[in-house]
C-alpha positions in Angstrom: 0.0 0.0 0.0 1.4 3.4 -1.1 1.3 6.3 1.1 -1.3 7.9 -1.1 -3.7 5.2 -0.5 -2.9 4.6 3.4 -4.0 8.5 3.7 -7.7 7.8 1.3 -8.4 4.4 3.6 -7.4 7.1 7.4 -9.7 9.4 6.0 -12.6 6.7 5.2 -12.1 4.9 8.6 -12.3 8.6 10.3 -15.0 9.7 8.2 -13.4 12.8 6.8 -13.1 14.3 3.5 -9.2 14.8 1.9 -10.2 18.3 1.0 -10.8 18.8 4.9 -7.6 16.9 5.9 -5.8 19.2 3.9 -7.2 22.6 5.4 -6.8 20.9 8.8 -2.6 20.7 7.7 -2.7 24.1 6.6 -2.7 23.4 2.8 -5.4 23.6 -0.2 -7.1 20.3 -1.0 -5.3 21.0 -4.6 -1.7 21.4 -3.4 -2.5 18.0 -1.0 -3.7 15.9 -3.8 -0.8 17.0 -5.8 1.8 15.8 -2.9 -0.3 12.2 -3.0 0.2 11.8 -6.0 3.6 12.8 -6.1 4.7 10.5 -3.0 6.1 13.5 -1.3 3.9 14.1 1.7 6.4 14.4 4.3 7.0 11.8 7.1 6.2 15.7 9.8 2.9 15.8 7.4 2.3 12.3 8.4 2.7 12.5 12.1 0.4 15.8 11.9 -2.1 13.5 10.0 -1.6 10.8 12.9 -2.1 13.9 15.6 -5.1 15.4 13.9 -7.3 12.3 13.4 -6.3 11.1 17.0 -4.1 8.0 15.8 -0.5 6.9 16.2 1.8 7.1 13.3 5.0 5.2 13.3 7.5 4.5 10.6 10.7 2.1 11.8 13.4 -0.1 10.5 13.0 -4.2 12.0 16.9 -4.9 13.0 18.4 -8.4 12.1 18.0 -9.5 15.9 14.2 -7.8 16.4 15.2 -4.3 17.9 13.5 -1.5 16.4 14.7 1.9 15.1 11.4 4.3 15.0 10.0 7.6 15.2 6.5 7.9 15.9 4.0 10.7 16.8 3.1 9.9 20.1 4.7 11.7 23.4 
């Protein structure tokens, strides 16, 4: 699953529009829908995404022997 579609499938579970998603970042539903299709939403513009539909983003690396290397939105 591409970023892209990970974002439309959060919005449908949440029950909100991409167009709103995108004034809740700060940005015009037209400049988002341009970054999703490019791949370039940023991995700050996904934690924000994680903080303002009240889920947990995380994005790590699974070491050879289990450990983890992550960063994640939550405190």
């Amino acid at each position: 699953m591409n970023t892209s579609s990970l974002i439309k499938e959060l919005c449908k579970e949440k029950n909100i529009s991409m167009a709103e998603l995108a004034r809740r970042l700060g940005q015009t539903p037209q400049n988002f829908a341009k970054k999703l299709k490019r791949e370039t939403v940023s991995t700050e513009e996904l934690m924000a995404i994680g903080d303002l539909l009240g889920v947990k983003f995380e994005q790590s690396y699974t070491l050879e022997n289990g450990d983890k290397i992550s960063i994640s939105n939550e405190s």
